[in-house]
N, C-alpha and C positions, 0 to 999 in steps of 0.2 A: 504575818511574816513567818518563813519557814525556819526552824529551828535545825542545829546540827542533835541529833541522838547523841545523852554523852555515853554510850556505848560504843560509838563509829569512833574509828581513827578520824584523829582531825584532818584536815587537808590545806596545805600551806599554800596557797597560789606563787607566790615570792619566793621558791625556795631556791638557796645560794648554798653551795658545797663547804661552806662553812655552816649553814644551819644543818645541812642533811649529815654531816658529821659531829656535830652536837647531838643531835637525835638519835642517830646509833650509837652513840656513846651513854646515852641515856638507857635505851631500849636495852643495850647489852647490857645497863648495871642494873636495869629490871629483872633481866632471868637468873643473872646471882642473886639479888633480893630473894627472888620465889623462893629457888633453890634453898636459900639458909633458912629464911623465917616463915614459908609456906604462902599459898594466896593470898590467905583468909587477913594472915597479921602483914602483908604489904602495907609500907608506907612510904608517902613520898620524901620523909627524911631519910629513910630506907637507902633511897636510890642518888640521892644527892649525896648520901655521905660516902657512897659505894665510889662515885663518879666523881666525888672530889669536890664537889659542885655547891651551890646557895641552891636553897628550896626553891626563891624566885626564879632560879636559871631554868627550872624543872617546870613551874607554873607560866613561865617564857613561853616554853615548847610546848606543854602539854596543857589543858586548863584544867584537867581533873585525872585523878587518878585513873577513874574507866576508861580515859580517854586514852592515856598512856597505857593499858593494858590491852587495848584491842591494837594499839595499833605493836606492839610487842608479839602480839599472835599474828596478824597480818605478816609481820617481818620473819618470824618461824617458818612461815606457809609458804612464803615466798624463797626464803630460801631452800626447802625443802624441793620444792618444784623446780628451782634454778639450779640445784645441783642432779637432783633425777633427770630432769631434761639433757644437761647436758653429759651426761655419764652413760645414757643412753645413745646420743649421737656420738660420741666418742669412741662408741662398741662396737661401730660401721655392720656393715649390711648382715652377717649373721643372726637368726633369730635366737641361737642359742647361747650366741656374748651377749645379746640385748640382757637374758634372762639373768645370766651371771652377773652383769654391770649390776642392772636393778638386785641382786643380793649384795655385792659389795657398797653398793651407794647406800642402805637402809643400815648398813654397820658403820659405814665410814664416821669417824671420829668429828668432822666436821658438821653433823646432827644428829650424830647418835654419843654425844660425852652422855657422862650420869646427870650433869648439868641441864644439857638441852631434854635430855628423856622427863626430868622429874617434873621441869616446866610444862613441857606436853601433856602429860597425864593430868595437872592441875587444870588445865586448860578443857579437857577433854569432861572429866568432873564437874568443872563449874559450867559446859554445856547445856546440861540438862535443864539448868536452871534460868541459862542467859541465852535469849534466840537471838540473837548476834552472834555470839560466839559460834551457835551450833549451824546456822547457815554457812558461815565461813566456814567450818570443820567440815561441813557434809557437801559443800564445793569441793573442797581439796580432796579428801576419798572419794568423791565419783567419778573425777577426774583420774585417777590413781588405779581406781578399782578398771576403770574403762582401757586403760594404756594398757597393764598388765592382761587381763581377759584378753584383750585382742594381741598381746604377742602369745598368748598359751595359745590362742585359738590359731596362729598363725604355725606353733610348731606342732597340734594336732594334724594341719594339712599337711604338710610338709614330712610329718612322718607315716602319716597314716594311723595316727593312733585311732581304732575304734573303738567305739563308748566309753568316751573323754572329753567330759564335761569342761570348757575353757573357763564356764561359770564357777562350776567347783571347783576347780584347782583356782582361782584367784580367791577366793573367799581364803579357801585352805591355805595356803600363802602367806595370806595377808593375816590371817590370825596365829598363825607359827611365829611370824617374825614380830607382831603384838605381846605375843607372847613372851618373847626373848627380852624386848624392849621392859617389859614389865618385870621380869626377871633381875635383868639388871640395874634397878628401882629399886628392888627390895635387897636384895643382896648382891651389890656390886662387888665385894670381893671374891666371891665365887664366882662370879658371872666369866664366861672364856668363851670372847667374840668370834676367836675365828672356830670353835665347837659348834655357835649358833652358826654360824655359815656354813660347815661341814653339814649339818642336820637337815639344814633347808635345803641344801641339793642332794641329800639322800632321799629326801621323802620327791622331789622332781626324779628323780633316778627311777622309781617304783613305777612313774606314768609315762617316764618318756626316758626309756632305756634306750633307744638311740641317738640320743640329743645328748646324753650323761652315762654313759656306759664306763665311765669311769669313776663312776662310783657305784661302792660297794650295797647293792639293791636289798631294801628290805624288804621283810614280809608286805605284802600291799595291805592285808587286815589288820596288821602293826601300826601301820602306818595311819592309817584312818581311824583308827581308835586312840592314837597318839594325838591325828592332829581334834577329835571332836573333844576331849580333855582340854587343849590346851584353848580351844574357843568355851571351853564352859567355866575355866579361869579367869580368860582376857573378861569375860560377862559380870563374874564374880568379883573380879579388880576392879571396876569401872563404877558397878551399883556402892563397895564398900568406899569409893575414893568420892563417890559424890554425896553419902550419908553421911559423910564424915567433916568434908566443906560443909555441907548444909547444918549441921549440928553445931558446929563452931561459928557462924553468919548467926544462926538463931539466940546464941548464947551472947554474943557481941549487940546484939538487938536489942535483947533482954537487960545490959549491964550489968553483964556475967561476966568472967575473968573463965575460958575456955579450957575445959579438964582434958589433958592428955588421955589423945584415943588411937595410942598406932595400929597402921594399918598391917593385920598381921597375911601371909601369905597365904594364899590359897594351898592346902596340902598335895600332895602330888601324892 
């Protein structure tokens, strides 16, 4: 008989908009869990005490902890994708509102709190080590990466930019705005959204001065040297954020009580 993974989200055949509201009720008092007490120390008294809720109500909906955690990143993903989708069709036929939606949708407040960002990074972290999570993560970036590539490539035609790589600039992109997100992780009081928004359409401004000639153009060498910096950070955040799960999993294995290890930032 075939087994559910208790990695996969469960799947309710029965489901009634009183159960699918319990369960987001659930899911959303999992990413405050994360957020206060980290992956590693979730529990499901955790999230029922968050939710108001008995432990059974939680063991109801979820039958295990991993069960409730993937389906928590499933629900991120999806929302993620459900608001990029539609903030993109909202931007109607312009390839160059396309590009500005997709930067105001990646700050919007509705997945980008310090909430939502710190859960993502946990998630992101504890990839390396769980191929569930990392299929589902490397679906939603290829997807993501493929959308963006093809609106750069659509405003290279359109302007004529020559020797402008649609590949590079989404990479480049994608790790600025990684970068901002990780930023605001480590030091959200400094962190200033609409600076990171300013920045990311200066560094488009340098490849596609006629698509953003309203902003003020940097160096192009600046530019590119800023963004290979900030990909050798987002590289650096990711290896120390999953050494650091993994160290705390090994020490909890052990019946070790886990020694404070913050994560300090990459120096700029």
């Amino acid at each position: 008989m075939q087994t559910m993974n208790e990695t996969e989200a469960p799947k309710q055949p029965r489901a009634t908009p009183i159960r699918e509201a319990r369960q987001r009720q659930l899911i959303e008092s999992t990413i405050v869990a994360i957020g206060r007490y980290g992956y590693a120390k979730l529990t499901l008294n955790h999230v029922a005490s968050l939710a108001g809720l008995s432990p059974g109500i939680v063991n109801f909906h979820f039958r295990s902890k991993e069960q409730l955690l993937a389906a928590t990143l499933e629900y991120l993903v999806e929302e993620y994708e459900a608001f990029w989708t539609q903030a993109l069709a909202d931007a109607g036929d312009s390839v160059a509102q396309k590009v500005e939606a997709m930067i105001e949708a990646d700050f919007h407040l509705q997945i980008n709190s310090l909430e939502k960002v710190t859960v993502w990074y946990a998630f992101w972290a504890e990839a390396q080590a769980n191929p569930t999570y990392r299929e589902r993560i490397s679906r939603q970036e290829a997807r993501y990466f493929e959308d963006i590539r093809a609106l750069f490539q659509r405003l290279i035609d359109e302007g004529g930019y020559a020797g402008v790589s649609a590949d590079a600039v989404a990479y480049g992109i994608s790790a600025m705005m990684d970068g901002f997100w990780f930023d605001q992780m480590i030091d959200p009081a400094s962190f200033d959204r609409e600076e990171a928004k300013r920045i990311c359409r200066m560094f488009l401004s340098g490849l596609f001065p006629r698509h953003f000639a309203g902003v003020p153009q940097p160096d192009r060498g600046a530019a590119m040297e800023a963004l290979r910096q900030l990909q050798n950070e987002r590289n650096e955040a990711l290896t120390a954020l999953a050494q650091k799960e993994r160290a705390v999993m090994d020490a909890l294995a052990r019946g070790e009580s886990p020694k404070p290890n913050p994560i300090v930032a990459p120096t700029k």
